[in-house]
C-alpha positions in Angstrom: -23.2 3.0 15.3 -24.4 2.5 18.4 -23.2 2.2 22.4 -19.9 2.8 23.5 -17.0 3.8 21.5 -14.3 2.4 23.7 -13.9 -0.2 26.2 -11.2 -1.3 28.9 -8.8 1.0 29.3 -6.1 2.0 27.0 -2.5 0.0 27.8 0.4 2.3 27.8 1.5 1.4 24.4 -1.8 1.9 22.7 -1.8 5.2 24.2 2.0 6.2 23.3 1.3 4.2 19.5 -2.3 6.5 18.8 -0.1 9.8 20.0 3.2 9.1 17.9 1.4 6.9 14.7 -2.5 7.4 14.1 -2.1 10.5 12.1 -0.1 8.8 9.5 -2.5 6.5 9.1 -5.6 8.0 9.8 -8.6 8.8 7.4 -11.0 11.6 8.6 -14.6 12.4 7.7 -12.7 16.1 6.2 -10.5 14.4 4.3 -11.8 11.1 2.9 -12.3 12.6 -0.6 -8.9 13.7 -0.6 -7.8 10.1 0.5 -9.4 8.9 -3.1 -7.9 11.4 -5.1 -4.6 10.4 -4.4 -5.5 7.1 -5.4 -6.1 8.5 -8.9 -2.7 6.9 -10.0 -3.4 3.8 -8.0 -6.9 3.7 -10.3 -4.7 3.5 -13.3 -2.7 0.3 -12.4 -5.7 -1.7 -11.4 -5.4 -3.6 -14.5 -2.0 -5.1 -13.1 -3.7 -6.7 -10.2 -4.2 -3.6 -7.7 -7.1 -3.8 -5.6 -9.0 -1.7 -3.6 -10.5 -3.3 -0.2 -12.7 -2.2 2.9 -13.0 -3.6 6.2 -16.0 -2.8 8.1 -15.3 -3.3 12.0 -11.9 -5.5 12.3 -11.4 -5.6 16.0 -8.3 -6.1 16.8 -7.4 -5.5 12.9 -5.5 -9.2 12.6 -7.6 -10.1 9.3 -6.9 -6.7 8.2 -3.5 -6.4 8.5 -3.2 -10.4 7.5 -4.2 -9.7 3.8 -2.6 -6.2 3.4 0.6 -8.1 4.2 -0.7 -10.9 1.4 -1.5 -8.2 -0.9 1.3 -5.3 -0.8 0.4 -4.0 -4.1 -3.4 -3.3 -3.3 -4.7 -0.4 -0.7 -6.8 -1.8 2.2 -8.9 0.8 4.5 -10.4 -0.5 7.8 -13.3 1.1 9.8 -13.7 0.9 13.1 -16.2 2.3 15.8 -14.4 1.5 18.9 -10.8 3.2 20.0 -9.1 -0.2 21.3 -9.4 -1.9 18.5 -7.9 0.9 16.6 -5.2 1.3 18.5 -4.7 -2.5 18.0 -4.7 -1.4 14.7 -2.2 0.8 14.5 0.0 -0.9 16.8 0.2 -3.7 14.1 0.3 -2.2 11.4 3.1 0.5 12.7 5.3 -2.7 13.5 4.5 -4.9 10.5 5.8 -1.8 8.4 2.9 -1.7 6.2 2.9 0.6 4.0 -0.8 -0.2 2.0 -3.5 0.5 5.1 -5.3 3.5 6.3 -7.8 3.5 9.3 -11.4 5.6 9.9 -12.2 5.8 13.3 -16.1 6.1 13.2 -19.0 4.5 11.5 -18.7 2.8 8.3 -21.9 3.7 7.1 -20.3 7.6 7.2 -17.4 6.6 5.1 -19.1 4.9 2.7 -21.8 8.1 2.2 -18.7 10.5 1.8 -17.4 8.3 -0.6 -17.4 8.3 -4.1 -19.0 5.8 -6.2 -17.5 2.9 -8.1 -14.3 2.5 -5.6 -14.2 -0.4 -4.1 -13.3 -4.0 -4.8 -13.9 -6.0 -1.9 -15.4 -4.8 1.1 -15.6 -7.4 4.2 -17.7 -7.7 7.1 -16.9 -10.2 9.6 -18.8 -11.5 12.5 -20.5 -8.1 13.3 -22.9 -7.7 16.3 -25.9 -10.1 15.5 -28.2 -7.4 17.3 -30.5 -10.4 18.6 -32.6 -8.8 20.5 -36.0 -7.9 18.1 -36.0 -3.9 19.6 -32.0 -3.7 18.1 -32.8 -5.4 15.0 -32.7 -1.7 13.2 -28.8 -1.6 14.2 -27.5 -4.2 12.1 -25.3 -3.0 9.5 -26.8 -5.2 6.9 -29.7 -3.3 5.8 -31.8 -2.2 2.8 -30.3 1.5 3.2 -26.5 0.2 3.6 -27.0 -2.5 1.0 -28.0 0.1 -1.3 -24.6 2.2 -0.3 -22.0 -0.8 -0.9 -23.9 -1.6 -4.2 -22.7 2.2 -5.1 -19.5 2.2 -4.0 -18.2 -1.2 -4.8 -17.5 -1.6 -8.5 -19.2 -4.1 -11.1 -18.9 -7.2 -9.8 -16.7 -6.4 -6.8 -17.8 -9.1 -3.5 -19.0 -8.1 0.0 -17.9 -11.1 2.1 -19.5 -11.6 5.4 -18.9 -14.3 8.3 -20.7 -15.0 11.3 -21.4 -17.4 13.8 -25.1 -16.5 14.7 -27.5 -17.8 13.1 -30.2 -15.6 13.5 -27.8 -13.3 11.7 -27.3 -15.7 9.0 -31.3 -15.8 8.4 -31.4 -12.2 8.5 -28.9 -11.4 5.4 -30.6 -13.7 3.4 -33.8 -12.5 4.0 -32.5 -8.8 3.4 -31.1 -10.3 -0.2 -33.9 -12.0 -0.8 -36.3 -9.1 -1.4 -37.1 -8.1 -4.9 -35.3 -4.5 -5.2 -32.1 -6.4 -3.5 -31.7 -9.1 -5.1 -30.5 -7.1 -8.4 -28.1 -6.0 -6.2 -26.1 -8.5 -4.8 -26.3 -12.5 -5.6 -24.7 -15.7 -3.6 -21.3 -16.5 -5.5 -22.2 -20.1 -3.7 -24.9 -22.3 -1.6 -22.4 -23.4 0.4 -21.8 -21.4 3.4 -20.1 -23.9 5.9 -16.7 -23.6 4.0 -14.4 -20.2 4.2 -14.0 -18.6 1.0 -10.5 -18.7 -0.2 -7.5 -16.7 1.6 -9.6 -17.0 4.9 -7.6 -16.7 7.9 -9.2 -17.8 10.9 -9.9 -14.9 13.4 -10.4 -15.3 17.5 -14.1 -14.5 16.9 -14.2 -17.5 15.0 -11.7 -19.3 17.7 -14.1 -18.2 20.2 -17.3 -19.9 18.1 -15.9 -22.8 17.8 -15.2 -23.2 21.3 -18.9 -23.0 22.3 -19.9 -25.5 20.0 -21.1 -22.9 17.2 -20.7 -22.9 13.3 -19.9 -20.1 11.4 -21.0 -19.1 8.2 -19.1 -17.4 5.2 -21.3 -15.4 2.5 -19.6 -14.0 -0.4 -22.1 -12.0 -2.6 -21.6 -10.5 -6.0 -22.3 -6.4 -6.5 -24.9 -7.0 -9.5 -25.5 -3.5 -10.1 -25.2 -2.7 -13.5 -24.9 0.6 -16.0 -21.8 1.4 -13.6 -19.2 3.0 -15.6 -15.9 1.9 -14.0 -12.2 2.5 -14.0 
């Protein structure tokens, strides 16, 4: 990741909510393997609807913690880079009383390498940083190199979803599916990306779009990677 890692100062209940809370929720680079292997049991009940889900970068975390309260039998992790938006995090989650979400503070990209293979559902990615400017093109999350990583750790057909409102971002994921190594990777579940996929909620990134006049759009691809041997 890249630039800072936290930005206006830390309110007084952030503060008291990361001292008294984050450790019961947290997920650390030394203990992330741990983290799956007390899933083992979870693995086993996946045939009665359990689910596995990642968020990469949830801000303020109210998409996160809206479908781990619309799914309290599946497991949700969220990633985050920046220390307010944990602490948003846990703050919600803490009073919610949700009992199905854990939070990495750090890059995504290093959770996903220190993960194993063949765990994840769903993994979402909404409205990252577009990186317009050509020089920062490099720090986009969507990639060859992390394309290749979800493809691993996302089971046979499991969806990375992804919304944004720019554009040039927009261009730039279909261009990186496009190419011949990635496209028997991951494939469009639809053409249409002017219409959320279903169980969207609306987030204030997207509030905030729609207020300067732009559209957002909603990929959902399919994980096409085959040979996988899953649960």
């Amino acid at each position: 990741m890249y630039g800072r890692t936290k930005g206006r100062k830390l309110s007084s209940k952030q503060v008291f909510f990361l001292k008294n809370h984050f450790g019961d929720l947290a997920v650390t680079q030394t203990c992330i393997k741990n983290y799956f292997k007390k899933l083992n049991k979870f693995k086993d009940q996946r045939k009665g609807g359990k689910k596995l889900y990642l968020e990469i970068g949830f801000g303020s975390a109210e998409h996160l913690v809206f479908i781990a309260e619309r799914e309290p039998n599946s497991q949700f992790i969220g990633c985050d880079y920046y220390l307010n938006g944990v602490a948003s995090a846990v703050i919600k989650i803490t009073e919610m009383g949700l009992k199905n979400v854990k939070i990495f503070h750090g890059d995504a990209k290093h959770f996903l390498q220190l993960s194993p293979d063949e765990q994840l559902d769903g993994v979402y990615l909404l409205y990252p940083d577009p990186w317009p400017k050509s020089k920062h093109y490099k720090r986009r999350f969507i990639s060859d190199t992390n394309l290749d990583l979800l493809s691993d750790k996302l089971i046979k057909n499991g969806l990375l979803k992804i919304a944004t409102d720019s554009k040039l971002y927009f261009d730039h994921v279909n261009l990186t599916i496009a190419k011949k190594k990635r496209s028997k990777l991951f494939g469009f579940e639809s053409n249409d990306f002017s219409t959320p996929w279903v169980g969207w909620k609306e987030t204030k990134y997207e509030e905030k779009a729609k207020k300067a006049g732009r559209n957002s759009f909603y990929m959902v691809l399919k994980n096409y990677k085959a040979e996988k041997k899953c649960f």
